[in-house]
Kinemage of the C-alpha trace (Angstrom):
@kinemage 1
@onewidth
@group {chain A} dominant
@subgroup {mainchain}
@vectorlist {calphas} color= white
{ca unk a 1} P 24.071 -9.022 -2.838
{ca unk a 2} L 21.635 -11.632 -0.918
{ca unk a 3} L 18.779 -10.822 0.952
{ca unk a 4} L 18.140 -12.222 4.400
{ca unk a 5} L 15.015 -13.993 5.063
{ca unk a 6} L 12.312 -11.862 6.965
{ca unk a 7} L 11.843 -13.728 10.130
{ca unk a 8} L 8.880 -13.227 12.489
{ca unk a 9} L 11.042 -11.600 15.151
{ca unk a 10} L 11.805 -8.757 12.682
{ca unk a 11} L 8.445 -7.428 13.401
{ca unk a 12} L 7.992 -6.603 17.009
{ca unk a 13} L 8.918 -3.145 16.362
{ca unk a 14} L 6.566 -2.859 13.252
{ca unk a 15} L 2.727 -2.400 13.413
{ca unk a 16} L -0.077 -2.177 10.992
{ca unk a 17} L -0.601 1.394 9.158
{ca unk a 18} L -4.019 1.541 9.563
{ca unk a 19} L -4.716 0.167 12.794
{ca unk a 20} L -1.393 0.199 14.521
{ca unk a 21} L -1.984 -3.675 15.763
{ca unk a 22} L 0.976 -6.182 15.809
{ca unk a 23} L 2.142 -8.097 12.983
{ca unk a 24} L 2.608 -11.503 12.066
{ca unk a 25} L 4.358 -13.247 9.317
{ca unk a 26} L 2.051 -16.267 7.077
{ca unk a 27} L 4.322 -17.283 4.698
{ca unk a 28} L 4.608 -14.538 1.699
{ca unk a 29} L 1.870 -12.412 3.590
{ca unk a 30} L 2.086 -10.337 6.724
{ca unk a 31} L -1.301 -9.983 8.814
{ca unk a 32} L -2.707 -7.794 11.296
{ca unk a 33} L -3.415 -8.964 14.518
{ca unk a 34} L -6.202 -6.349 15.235
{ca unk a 35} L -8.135 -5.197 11.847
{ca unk a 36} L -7.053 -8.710 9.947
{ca unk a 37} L -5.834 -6.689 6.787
{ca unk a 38} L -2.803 -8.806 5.030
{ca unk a 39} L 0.257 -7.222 3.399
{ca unk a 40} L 2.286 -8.918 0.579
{ca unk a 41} L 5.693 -9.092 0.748
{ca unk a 42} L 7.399 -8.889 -2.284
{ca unk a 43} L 11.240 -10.047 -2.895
{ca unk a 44} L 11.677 -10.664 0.924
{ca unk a 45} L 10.641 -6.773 1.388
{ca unk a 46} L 7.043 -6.075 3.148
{ca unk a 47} L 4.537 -4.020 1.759
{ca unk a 48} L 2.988 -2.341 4.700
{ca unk a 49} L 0.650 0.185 2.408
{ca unk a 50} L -2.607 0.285 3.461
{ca unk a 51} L -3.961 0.853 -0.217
{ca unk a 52} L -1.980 -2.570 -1.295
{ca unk a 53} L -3.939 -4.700 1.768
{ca unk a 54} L -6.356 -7.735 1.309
{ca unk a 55} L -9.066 -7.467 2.945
């Protein structure tokens, strides 16, 4: 089974957990638009935990 590349497009209809902001994908992180926190992703899956976020 192959997994499809997450493209940027994929996340209009996600937002941030903590600050429900808009997304956007850089590279193998995902970052908030409003409170700046960056999620990994991990094997093409994103990690949208607030405890996992960089600060």
């Amino acid at each position: 089974m192959s997994v499809e590349p997450l493209l940027a497009k994929d996340l209009r209809w996600v937002v941030c957990p903590v600050c429900h902001q808009s997304l956007e994908r850089e590279g193998d992180i995902i970052t908030c638009n409003g409170c700046r926190r960056r999620y990994p992703i991990v094997d093409g899956i994103p990690v949208l935990l607030a405890d996992r976020a960089l600060i």
